[in-house]
PDB file of N, CA, C and O in Angstrom:
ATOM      1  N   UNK A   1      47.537  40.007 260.235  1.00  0.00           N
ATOM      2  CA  UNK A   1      46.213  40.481 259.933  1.00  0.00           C
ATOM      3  C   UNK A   1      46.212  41.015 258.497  1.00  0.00           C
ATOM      4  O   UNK A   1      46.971  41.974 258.361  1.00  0.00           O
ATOM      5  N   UNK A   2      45.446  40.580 257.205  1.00  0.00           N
ATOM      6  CA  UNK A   2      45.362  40.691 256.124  1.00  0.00           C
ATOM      7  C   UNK A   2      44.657  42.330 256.139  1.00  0.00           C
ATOM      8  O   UNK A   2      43.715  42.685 256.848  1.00  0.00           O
ATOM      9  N   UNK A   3      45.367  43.130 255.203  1.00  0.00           N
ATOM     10  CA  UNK A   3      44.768  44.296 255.220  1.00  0.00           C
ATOM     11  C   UNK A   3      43.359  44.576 254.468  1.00  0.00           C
ATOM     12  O   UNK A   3      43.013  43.877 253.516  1.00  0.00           O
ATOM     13  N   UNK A   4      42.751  45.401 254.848  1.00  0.00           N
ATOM     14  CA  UNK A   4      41.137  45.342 254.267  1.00  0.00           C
ATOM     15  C   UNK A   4      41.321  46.514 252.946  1.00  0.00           C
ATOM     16  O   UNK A   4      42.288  47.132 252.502  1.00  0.00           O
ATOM     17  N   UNK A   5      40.135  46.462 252.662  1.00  0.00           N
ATOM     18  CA  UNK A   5      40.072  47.315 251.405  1.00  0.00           C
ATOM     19  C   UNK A   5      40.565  49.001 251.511  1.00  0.00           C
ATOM     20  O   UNK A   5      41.290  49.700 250.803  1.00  0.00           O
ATOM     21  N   UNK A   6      39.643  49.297 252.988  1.00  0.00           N
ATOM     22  CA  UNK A   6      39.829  50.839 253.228  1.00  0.00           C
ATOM     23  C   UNK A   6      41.082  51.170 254.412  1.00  0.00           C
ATOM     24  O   UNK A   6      41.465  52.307 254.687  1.00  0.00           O
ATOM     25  N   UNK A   7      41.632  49.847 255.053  1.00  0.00           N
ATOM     26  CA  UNK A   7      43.185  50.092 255.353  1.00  0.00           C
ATOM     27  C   UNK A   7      44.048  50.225 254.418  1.00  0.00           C
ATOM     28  O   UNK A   7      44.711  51.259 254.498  1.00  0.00           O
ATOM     29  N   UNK A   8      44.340  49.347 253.309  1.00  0.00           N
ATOM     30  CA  UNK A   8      44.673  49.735 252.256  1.00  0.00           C
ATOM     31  C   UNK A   8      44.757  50.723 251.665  1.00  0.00           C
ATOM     32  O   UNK A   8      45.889  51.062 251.318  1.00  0.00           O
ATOM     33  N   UNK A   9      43.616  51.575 251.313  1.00  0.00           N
ATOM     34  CA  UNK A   9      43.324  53.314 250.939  1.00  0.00           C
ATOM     35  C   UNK A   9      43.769  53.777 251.788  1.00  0.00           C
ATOM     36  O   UNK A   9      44.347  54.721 251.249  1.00  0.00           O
ATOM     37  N   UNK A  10      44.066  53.890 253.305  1.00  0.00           N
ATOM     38  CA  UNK A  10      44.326  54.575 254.459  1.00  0.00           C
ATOM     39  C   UNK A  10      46.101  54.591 253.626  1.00  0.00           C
ATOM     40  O   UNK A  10      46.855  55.220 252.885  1.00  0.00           O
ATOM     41  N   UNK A  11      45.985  53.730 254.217  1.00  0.00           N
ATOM     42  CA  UNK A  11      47.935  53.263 254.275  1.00  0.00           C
ATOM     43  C   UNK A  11      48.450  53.803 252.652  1.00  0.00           C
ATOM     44  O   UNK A  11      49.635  54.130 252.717  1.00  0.00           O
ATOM     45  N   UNK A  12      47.819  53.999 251.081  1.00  0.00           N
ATOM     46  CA  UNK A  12      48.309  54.397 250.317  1.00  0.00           C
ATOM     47  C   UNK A  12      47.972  56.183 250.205  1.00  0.00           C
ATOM     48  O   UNK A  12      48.665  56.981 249.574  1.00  0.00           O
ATOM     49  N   UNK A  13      46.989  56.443 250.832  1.00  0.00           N
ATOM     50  CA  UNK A  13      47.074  57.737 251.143  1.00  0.00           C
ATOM     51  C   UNK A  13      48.017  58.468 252.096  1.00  0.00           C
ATOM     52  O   UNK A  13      48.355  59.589 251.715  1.00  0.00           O
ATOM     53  N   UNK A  14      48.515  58.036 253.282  1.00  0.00           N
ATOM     54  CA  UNK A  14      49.481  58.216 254.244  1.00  0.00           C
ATOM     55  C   UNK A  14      50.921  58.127 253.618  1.00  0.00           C
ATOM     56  O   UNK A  14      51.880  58.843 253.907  1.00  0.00           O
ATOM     57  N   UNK A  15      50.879  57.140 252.737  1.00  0.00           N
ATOM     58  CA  UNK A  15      52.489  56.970 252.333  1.00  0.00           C
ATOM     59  C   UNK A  15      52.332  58.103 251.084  1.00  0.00           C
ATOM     60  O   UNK A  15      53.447  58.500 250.749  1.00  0.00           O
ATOM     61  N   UNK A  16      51.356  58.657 250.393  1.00  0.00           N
ATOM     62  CA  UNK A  16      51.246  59.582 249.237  1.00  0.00           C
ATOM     63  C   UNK A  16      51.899  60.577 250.261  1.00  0.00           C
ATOM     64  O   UNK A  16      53.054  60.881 249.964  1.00  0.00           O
ATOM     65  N   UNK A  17      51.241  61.333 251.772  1.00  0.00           N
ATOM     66  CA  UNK A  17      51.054  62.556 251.692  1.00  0.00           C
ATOM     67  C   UNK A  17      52.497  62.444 252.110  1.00  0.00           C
ATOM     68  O   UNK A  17      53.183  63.424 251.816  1.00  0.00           O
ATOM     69  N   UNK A  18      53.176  61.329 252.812  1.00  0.00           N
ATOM     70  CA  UNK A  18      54.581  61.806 253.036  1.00  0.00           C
ATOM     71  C   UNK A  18      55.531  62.477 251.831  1.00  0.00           C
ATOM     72  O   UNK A  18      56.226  63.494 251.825  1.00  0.00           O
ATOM     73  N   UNK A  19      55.199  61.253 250.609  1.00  0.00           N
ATOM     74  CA  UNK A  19      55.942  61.079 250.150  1.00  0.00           C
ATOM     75  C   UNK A  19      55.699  63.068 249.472  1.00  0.00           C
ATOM     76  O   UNK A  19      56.680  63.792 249.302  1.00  0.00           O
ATOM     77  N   UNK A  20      54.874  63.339 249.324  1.00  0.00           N
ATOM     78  CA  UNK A  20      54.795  64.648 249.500  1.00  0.00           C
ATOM     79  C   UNK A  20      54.975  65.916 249.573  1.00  0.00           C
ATOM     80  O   UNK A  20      54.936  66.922 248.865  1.00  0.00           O
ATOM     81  N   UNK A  21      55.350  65.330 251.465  1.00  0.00           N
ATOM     82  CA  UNK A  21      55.998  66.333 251.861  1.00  0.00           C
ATOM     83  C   UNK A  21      57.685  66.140 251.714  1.00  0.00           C
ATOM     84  O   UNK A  21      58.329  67.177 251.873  1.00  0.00           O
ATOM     85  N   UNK A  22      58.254  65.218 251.498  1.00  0.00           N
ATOM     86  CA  UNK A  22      59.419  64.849 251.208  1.00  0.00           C
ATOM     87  C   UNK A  22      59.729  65.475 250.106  1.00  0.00           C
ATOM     88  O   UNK A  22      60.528  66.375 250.363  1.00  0.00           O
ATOM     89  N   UNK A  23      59.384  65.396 248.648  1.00  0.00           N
ATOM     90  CA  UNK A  23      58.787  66.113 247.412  1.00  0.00           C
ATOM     91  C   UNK A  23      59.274  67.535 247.873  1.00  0.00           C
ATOM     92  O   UNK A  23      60.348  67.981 247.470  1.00  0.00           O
ATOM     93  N   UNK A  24      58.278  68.391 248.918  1.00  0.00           N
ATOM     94  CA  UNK A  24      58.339  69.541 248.797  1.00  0.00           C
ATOM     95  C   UNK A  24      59.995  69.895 249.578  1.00  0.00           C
ATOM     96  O   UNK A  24      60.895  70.573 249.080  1.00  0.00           O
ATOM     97  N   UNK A  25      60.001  69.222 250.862  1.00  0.00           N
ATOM     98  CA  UNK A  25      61.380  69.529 251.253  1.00  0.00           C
ATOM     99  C   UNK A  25      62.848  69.069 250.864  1.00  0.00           C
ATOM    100  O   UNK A  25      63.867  69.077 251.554  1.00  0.00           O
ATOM    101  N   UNK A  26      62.602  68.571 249.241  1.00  0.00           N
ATOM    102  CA  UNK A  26      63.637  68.407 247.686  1.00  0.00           C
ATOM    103  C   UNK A  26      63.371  69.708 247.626  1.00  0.00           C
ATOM    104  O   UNK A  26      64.059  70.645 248.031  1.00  0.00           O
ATOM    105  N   UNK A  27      62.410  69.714 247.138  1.00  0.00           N
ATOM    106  CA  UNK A  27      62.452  71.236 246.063  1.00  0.00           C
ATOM    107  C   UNK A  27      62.609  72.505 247.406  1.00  0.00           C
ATOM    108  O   UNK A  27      61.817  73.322 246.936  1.00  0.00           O
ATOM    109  N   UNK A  28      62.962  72.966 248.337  1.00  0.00           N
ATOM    110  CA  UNK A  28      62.740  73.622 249.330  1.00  0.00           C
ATOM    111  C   UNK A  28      64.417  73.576 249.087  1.00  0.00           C
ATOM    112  O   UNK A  28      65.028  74.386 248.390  1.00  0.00           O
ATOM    113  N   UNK A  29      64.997  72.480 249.798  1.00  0.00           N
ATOM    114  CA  UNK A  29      66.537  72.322 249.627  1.00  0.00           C
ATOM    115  C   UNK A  29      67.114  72.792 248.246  1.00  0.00           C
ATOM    116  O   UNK A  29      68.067  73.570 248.207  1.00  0.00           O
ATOM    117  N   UNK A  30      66.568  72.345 247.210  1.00  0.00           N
ATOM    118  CA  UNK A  30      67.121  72.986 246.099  1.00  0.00           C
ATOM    119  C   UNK A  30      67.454  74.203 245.731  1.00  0.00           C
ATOM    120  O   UNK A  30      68.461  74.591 245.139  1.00  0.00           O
ATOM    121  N   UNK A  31      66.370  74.888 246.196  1.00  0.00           N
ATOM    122  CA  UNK A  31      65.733  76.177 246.131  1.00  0.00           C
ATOM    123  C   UNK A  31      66.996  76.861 246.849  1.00  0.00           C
ATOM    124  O   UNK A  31      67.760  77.651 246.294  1.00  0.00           O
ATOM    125  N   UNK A  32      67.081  76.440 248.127  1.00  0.00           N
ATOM    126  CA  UNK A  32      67.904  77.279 248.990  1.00  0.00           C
ATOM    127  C   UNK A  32      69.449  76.809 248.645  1.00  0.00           C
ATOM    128  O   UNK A  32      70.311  77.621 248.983  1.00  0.00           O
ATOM    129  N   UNK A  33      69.911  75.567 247.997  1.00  0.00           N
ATOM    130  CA  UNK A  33      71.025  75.594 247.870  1.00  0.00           C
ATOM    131  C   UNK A  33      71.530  76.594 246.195  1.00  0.00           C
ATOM    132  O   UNK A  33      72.667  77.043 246.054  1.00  0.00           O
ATOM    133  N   UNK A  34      70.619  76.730 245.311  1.00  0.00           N
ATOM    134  CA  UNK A  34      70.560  77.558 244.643  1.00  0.00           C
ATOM    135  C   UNK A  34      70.802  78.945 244.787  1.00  0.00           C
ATOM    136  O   UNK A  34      71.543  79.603 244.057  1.00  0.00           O
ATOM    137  N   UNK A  35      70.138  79.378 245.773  1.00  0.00           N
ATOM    138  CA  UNK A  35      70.443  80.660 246.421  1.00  0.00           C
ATOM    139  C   UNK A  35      71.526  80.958 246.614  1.00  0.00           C
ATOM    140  O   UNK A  35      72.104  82.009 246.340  1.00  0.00           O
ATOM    141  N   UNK A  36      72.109  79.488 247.407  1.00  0.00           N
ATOM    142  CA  UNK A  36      73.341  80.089 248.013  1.00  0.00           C
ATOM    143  C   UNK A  36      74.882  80.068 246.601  1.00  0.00           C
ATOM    144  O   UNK A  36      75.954  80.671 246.562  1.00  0.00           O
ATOM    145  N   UNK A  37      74.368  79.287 245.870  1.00  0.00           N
ATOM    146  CA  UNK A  37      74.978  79.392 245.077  1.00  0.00           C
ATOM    147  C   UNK A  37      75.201  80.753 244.343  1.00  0.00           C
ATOM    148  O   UNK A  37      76.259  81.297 244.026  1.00  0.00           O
ATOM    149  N   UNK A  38      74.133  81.081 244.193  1.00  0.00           N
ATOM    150  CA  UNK A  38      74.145  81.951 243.170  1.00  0.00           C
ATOM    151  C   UNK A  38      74.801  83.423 243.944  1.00  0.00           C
ATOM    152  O   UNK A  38      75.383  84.267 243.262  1.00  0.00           O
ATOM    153  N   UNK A  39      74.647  83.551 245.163  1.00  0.00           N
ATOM    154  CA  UNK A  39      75.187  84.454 246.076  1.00  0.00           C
ATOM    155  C   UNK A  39      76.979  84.627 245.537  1.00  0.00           C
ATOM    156  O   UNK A  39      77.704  85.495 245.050  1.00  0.00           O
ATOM    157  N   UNK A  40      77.091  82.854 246.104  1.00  0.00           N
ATOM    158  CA  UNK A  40      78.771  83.388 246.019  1.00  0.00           C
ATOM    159  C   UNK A  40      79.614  83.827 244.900  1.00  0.00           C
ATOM    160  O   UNK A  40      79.253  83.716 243.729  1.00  0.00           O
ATOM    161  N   UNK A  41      80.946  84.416 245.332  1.00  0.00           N
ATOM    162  CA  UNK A  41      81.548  85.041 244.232  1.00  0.00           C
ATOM    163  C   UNK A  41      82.130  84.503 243.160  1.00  0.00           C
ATOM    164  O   UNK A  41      82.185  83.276 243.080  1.00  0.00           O
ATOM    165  N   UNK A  42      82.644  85.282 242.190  1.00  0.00           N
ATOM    166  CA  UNK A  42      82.662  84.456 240.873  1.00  0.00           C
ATOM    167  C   UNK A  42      84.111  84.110 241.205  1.00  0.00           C
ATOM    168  O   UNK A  42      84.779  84.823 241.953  1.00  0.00           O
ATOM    169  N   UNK A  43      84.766  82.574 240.414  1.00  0.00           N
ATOM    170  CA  UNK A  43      86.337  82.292 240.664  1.00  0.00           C
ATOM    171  C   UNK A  43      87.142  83.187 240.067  1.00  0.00           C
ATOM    172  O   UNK A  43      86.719  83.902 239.158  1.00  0.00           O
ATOM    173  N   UNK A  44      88.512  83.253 240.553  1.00  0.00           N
ATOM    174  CA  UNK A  44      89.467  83.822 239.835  1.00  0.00           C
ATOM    175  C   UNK A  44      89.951  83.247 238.846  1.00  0.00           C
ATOM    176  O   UNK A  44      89.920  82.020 238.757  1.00  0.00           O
ATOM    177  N   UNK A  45      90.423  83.928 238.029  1.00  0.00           N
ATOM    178  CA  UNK A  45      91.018  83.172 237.186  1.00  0.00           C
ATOM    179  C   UNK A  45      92.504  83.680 236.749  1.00  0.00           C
ATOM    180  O   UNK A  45      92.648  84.902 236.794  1.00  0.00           O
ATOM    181  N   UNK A  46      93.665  82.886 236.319  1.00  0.00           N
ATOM    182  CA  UNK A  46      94.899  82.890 236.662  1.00  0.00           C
ATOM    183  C   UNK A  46      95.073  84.153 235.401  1.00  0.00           C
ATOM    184  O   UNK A  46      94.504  84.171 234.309  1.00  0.00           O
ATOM    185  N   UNK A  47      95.853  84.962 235.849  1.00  0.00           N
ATOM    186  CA  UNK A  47      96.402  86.178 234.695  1.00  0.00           C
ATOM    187  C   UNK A  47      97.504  86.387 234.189  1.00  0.00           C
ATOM    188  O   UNK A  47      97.552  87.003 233.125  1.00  0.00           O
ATOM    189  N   UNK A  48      98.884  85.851 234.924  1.00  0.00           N
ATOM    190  CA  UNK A  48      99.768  86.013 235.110  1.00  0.00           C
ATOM    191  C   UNK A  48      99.994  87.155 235.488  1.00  0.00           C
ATOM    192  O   UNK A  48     100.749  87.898 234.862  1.00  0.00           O
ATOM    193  N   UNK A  49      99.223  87.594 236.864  1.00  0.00           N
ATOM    194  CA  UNK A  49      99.593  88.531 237.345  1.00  0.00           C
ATOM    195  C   UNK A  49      98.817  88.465 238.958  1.00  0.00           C
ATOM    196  O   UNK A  49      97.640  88.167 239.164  1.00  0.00           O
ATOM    197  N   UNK A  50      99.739  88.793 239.876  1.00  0.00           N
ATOM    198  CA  UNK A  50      98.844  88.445 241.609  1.00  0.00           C
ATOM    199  C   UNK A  50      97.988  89.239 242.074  1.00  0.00           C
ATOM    200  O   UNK A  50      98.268  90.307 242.619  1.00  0.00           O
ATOM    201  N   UNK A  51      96.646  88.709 241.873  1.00  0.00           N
ATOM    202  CA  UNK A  51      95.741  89.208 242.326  1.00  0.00           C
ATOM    203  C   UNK A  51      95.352  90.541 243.647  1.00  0.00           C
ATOM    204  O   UNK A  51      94.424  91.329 243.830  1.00  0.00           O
ATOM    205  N   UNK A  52      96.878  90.154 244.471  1.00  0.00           N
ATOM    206  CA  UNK A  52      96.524  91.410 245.656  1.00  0.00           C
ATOM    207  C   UNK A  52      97.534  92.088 245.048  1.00  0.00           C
ATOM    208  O   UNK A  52      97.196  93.261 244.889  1.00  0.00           O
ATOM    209  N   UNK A  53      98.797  91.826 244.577  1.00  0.00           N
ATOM    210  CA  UNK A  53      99.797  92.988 244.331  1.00  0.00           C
ATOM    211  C   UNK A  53     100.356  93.079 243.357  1.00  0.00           C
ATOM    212  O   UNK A  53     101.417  93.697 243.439  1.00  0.00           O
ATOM    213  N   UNK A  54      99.957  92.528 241.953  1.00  0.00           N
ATOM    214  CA  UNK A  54     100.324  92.950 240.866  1.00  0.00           C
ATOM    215  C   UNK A  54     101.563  91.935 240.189  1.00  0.00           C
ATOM    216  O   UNK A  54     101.549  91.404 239.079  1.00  0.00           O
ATOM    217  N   UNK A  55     102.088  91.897 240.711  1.00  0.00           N
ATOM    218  CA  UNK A  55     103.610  91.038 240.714  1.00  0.00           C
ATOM    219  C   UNK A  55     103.359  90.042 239.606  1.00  0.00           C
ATOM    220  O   UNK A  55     102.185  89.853 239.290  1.00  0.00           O
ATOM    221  N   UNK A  56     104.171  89.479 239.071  1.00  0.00           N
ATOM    222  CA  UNK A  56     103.924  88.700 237.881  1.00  0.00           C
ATOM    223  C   UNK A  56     104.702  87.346 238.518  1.00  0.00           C
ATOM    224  O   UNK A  56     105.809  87.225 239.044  1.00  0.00           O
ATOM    225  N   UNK A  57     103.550  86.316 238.213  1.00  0.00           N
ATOM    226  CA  UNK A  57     103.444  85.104 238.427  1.00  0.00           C
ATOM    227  C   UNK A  57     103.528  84.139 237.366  1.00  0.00           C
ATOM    228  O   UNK A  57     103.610  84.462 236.181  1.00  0.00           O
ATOM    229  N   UNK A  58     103.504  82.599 237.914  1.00  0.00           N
ATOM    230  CA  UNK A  58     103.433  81.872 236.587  1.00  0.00           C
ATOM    231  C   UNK A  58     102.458  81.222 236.106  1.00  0.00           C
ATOM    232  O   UNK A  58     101.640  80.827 236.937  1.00  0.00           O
ATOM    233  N   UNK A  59     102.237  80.936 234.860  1.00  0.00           N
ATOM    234  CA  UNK A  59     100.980  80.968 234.072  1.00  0.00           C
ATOM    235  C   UNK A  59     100.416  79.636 235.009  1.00  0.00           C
ATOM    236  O   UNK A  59     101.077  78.627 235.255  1.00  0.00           O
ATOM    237  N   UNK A  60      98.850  79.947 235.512  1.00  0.00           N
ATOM    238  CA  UNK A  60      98.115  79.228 236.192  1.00  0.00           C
ATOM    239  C   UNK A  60      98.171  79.311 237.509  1.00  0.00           C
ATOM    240  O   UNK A  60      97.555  78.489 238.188  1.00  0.00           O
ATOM    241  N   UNK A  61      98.932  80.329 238.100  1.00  0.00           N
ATOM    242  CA  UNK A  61      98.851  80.578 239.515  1.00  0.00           C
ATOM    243  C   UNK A  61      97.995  81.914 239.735  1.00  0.00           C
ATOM    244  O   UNK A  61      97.938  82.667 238.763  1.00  0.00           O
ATOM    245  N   UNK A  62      97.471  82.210 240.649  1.00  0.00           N
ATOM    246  CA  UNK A  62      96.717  83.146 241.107  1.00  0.00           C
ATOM    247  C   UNK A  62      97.280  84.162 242.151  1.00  0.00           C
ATOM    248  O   UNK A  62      96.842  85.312 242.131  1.00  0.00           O
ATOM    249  N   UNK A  63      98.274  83.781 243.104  1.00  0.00           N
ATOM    250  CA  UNK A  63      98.950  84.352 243.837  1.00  0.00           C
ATOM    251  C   UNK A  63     100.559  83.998 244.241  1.00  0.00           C
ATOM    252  O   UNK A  63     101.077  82.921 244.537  1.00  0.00           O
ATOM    253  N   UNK A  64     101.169  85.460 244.118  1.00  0.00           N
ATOM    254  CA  UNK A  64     102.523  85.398 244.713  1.00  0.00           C
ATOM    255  C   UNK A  64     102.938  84.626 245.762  1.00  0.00           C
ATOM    256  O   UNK A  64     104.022  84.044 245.754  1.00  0.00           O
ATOM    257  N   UNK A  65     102.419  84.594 246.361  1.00  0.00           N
ATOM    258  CA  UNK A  65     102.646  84.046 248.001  1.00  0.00           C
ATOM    259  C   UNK A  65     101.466  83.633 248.738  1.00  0.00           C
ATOM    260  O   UNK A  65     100.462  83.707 248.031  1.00  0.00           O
ATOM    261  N   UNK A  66     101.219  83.181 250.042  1.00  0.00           N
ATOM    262  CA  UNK A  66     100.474  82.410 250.583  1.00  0.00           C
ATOM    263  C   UNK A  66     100.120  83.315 251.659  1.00  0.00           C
ATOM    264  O   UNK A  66      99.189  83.063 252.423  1.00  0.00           O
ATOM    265  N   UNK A  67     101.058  84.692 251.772  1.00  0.00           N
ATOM    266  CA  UNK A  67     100.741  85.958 252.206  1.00  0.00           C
ATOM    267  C   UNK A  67      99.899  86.666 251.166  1.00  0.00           C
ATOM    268  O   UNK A  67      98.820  87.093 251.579  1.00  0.00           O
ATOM    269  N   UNK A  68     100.176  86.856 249.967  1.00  0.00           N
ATOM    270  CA  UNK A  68      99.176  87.647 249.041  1.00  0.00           C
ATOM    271  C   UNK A  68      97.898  86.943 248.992  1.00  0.00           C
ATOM    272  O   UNK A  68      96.920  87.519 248.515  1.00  0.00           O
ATOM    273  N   UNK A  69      97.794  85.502 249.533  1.00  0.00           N
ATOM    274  CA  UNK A  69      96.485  84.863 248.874  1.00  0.00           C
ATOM    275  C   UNK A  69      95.698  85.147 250.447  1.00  0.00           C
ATOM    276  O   UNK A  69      94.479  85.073 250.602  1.00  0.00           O
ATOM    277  N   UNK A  70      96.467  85.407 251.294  1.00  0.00           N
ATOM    278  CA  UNK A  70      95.609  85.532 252.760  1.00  0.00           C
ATOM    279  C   UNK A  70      95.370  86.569 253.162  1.00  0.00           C
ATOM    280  O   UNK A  70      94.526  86.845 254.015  1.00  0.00           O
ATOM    281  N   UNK A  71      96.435  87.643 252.320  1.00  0.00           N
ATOM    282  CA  UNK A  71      95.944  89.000 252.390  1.00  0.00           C
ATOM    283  C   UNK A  71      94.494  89.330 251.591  1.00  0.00           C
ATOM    284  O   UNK A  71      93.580  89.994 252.078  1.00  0.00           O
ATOM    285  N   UNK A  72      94.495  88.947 250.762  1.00  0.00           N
ATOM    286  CA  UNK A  72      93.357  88.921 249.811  1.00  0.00           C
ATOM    287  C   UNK A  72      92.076  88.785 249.918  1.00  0.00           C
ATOM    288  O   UNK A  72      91.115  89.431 249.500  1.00  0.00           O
ATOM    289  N   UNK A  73      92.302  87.123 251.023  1.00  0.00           N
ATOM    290  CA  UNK A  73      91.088  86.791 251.279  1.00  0.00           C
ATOM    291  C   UNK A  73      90.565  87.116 252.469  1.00  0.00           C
ATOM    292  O   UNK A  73      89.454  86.618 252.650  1.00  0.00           O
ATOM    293  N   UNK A  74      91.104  87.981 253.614  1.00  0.00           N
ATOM    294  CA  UNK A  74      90.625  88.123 254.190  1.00  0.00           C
ATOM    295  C   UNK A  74      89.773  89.779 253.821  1.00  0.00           C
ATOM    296  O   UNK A  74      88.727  90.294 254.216  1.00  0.00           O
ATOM    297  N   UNK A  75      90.996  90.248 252.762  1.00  0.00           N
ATOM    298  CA  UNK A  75      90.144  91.630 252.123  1.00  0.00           C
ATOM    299  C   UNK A  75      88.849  91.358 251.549  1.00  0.00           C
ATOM    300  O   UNK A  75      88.195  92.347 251.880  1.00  0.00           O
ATOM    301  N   UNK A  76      88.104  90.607 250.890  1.00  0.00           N
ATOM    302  CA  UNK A  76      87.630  89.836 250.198  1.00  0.00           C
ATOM    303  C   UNK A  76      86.345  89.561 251.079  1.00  0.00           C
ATOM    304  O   UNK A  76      85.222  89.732 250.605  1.00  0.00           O
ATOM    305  N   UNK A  77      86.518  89.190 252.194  1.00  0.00           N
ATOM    306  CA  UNK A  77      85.459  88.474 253.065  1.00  0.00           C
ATOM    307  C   UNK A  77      85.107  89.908 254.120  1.00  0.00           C
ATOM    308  O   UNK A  77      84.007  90.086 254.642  1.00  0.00           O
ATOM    309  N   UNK A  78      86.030  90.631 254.245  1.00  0.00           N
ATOM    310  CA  UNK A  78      85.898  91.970 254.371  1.00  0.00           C
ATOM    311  C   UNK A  78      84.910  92.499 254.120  1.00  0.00           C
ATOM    312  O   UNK A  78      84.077  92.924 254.921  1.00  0.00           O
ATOM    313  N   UNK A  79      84.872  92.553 252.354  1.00  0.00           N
ATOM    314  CA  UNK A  79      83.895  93.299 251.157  1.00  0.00           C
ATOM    315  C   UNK A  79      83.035  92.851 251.267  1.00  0.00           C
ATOM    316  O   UNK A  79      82.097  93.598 250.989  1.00  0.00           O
ATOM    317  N   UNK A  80      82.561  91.206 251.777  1.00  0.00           N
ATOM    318  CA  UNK A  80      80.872  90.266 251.521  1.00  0.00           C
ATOM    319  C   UNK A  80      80.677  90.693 252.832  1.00  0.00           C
ATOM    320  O   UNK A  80      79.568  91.216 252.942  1.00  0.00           O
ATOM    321  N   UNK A  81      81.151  90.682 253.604  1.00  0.00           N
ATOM    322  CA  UNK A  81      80.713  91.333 255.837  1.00  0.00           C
ATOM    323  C   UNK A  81      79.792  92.555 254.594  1.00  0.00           C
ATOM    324  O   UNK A  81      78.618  92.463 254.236  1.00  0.00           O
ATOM    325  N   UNK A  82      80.399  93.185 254.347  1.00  0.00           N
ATOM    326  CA  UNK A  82      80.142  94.616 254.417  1.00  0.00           C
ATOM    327  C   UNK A  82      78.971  94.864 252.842  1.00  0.00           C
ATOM    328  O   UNK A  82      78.569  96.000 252.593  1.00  0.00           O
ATOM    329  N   UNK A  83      78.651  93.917 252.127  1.00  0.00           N
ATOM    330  CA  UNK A  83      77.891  93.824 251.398  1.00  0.00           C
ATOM    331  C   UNK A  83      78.020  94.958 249.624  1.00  0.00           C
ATOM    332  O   UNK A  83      77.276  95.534 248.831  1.00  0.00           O
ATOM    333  N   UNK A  84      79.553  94.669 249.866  1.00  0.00           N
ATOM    334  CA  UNK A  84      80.307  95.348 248.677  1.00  0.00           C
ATOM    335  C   UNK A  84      80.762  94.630 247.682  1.00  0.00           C
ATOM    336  O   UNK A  84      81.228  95.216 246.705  1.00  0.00           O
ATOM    337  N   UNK A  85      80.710  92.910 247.742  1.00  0.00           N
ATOM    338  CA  UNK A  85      81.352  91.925 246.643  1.00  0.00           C
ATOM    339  C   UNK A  85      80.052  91.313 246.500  1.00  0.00           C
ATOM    340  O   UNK A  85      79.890  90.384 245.708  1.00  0.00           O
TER     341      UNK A  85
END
């Protein structure tokens, strides 16, 4: 069935308002992945020195051990529960 003049207008208005709302729930997602970005904490960065206990490490590492890095992070996630980081 050949489409008519005002099916035509129907059908390019219908595919506008989706396209739309699609449009808005981009910018909606953006919005909120932004947020969440901007929430989380800033990276560490390597000091040559371990972040939970001081200890001197080698250049580009962040932690002594795999105990200091779990001690850390669970201190860490601790501080965001509790709305202190």
């Amino acid at each position: 069935m050949p489409m008519t003049r005002s099916s035509a207008s129907l059908w390019r208005k219908r595919r506008t308002a989706s396209m739309d709302d699609a449009d808005r729930a981009d910018a909606e997602l953006e919005a909120m992945l932004a947020a969440g970005l901007s929430r989380r904490s800033p990276s560490l960065k390597p000091c040559m020195a371990c972040h939970n206990c001081s200890d001197d490490v080698a250049e580009g590492v962040l932690f002594c051990s795999s105990e200091c890095r779990d001690d850390w992070e669970k201190r860490n996630a601790a501080r965001r529960r509790s709305g202190r980081a």
